[in-house]
TORVEX-971469 format. One record per atom (N, C-alpha, C): residue number from 0; atom name; x, y, z. Coordinates in steps of 0.02 Angstrom, whole numbers. Each point is the difference from the previous one (the first is absolute). Layout:
TORVEX-971469
NUM,CA,X,Y,Z
...
//
This chain:
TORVEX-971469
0,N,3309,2789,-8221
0,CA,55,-16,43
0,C,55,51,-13
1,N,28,26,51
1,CA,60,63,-3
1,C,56,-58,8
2,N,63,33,-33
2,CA,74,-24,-2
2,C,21,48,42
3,N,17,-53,65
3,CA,76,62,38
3,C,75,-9,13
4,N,40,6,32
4,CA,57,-6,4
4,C,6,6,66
5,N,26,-48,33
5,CA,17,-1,58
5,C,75,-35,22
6,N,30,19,61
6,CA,89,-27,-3
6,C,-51,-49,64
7,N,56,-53,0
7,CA,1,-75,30
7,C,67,-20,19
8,N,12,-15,71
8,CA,74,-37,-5
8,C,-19,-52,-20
9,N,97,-38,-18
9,CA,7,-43,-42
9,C,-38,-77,28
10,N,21,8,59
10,CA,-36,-60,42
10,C,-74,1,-12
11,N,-34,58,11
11,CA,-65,-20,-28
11,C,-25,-35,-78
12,N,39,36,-31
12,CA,1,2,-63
12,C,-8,-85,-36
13,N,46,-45,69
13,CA,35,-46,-18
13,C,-58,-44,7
14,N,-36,-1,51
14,CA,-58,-17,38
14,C,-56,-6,-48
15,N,-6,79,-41
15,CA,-53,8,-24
15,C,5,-42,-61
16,N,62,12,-18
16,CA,2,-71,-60
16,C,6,-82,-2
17,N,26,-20,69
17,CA,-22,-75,27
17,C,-84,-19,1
18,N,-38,72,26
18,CA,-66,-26,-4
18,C,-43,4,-78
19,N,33,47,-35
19,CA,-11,16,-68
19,C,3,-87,-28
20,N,85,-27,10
20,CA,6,-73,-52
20,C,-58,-26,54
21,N,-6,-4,69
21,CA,-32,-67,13
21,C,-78,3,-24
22,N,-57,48,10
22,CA,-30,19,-41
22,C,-16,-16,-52
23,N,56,21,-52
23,CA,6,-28,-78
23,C,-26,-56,15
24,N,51,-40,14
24,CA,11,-82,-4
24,C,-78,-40,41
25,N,-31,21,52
25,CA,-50,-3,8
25,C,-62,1,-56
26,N,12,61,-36
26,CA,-56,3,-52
26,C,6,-46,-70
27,N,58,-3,14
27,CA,40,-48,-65
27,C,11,19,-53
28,N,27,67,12
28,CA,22,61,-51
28,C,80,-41,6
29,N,26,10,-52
29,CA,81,15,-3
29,C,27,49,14
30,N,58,-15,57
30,CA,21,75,19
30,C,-19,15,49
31,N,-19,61,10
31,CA,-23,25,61
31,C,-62,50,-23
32,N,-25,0,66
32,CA,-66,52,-14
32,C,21,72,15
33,N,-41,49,-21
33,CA,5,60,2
33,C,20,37,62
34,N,56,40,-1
34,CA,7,27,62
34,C,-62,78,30
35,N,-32,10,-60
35,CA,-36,47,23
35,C,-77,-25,38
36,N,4,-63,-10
36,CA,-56,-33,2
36,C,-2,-25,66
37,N,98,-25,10
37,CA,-12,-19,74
37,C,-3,71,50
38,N,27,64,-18
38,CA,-28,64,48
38,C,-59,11,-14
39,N,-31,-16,-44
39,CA,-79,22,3
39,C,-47,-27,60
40,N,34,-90,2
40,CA,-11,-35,57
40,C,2,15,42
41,N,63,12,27
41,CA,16,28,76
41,C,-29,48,19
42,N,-18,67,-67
42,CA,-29,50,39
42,C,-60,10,17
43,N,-64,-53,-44
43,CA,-39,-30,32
43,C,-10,-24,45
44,N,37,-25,26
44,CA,10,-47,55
44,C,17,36,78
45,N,41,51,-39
45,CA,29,39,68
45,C,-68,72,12
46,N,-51,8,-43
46,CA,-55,37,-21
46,C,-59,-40,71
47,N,-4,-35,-40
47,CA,-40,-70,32
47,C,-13,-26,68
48,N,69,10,16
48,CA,11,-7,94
48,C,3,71,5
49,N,13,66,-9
49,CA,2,72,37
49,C,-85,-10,-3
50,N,-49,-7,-36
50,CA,-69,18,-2
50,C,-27,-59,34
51,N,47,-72,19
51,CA,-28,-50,55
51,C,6,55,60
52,N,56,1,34
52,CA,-2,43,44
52,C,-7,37,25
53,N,-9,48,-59
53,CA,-48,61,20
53,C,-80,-7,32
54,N,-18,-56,-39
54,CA,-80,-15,20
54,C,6,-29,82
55,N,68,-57,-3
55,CA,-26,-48,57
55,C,28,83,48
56,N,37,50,10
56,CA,1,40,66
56,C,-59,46,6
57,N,-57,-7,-68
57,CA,-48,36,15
57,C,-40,-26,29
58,N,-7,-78,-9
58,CA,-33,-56,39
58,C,0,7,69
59,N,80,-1,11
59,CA,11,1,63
59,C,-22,69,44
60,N,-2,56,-42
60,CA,-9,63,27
60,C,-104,10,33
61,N,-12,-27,-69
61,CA,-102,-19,48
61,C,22,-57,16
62,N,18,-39,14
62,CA,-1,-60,58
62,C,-6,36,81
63,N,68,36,-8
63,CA,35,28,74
63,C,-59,54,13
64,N,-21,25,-67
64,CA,-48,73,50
64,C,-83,-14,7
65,N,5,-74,-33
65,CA,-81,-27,15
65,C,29,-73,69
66,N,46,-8,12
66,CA,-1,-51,58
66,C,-64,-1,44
67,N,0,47,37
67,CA,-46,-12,68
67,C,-54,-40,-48
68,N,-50,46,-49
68,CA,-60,-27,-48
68,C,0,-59,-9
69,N,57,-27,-19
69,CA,8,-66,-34
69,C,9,-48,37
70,N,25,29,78
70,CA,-3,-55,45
70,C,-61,-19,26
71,N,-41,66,1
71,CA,-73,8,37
71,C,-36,-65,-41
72,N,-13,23,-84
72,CA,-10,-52,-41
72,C,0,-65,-3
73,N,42,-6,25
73,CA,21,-89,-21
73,C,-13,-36,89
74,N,27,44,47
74,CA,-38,-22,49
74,C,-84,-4,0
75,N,-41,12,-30
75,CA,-50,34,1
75,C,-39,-86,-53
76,N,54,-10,-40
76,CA,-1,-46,-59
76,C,-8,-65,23
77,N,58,-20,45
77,CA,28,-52,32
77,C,-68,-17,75
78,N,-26,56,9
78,CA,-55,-29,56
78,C,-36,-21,-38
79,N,-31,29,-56
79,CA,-69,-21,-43
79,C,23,-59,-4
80,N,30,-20,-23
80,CA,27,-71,-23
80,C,-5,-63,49
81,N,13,46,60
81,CA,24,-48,65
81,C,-90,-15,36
82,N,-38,50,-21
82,CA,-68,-38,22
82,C,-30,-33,-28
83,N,-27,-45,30
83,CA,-57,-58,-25
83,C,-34,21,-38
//
């Protein structure tokens, strides 16, 4: 694990340590929990959804350039089904 240094306004700061005590007090530590622990969180988290989204617009990207196929498909699906 690397140590960095980063500036934060104070309002965040303030934030980051409300979720730090509530945290704590959750785990049933005294005090509050680690503030590096709660950015480790977030940046997981904010990691987590950029690589959700990245996938779901690739989703969407063969969705849109296989459409016609996929409509052919499932029409194709939906008759089998529909005969006796």
């Amino acid at each position: 694990m690397k140590t960095i240094a980063i500036s934060i306004d104070e309002a965040s700061l303030a934030a980051i340590d409300r979720i730090a005590q509530s945290a704590g007090r959750r785990r049933g530590r005294k005090g509050q929990a680690n503030r590096s622990e709660v950015i480790r969180r977030a940046v997981r988290e904010f990691i987590a959804r950029g690589n959700r989204r990245e996938r779901e617009d690739r989703d969407r990207r063969i969705l849109a350039a296989n459409r016609e196929q996929i409509e052919r498909q499932a029409e194709a699906l939906v008759g089998e089904q529909a005969e006796p």
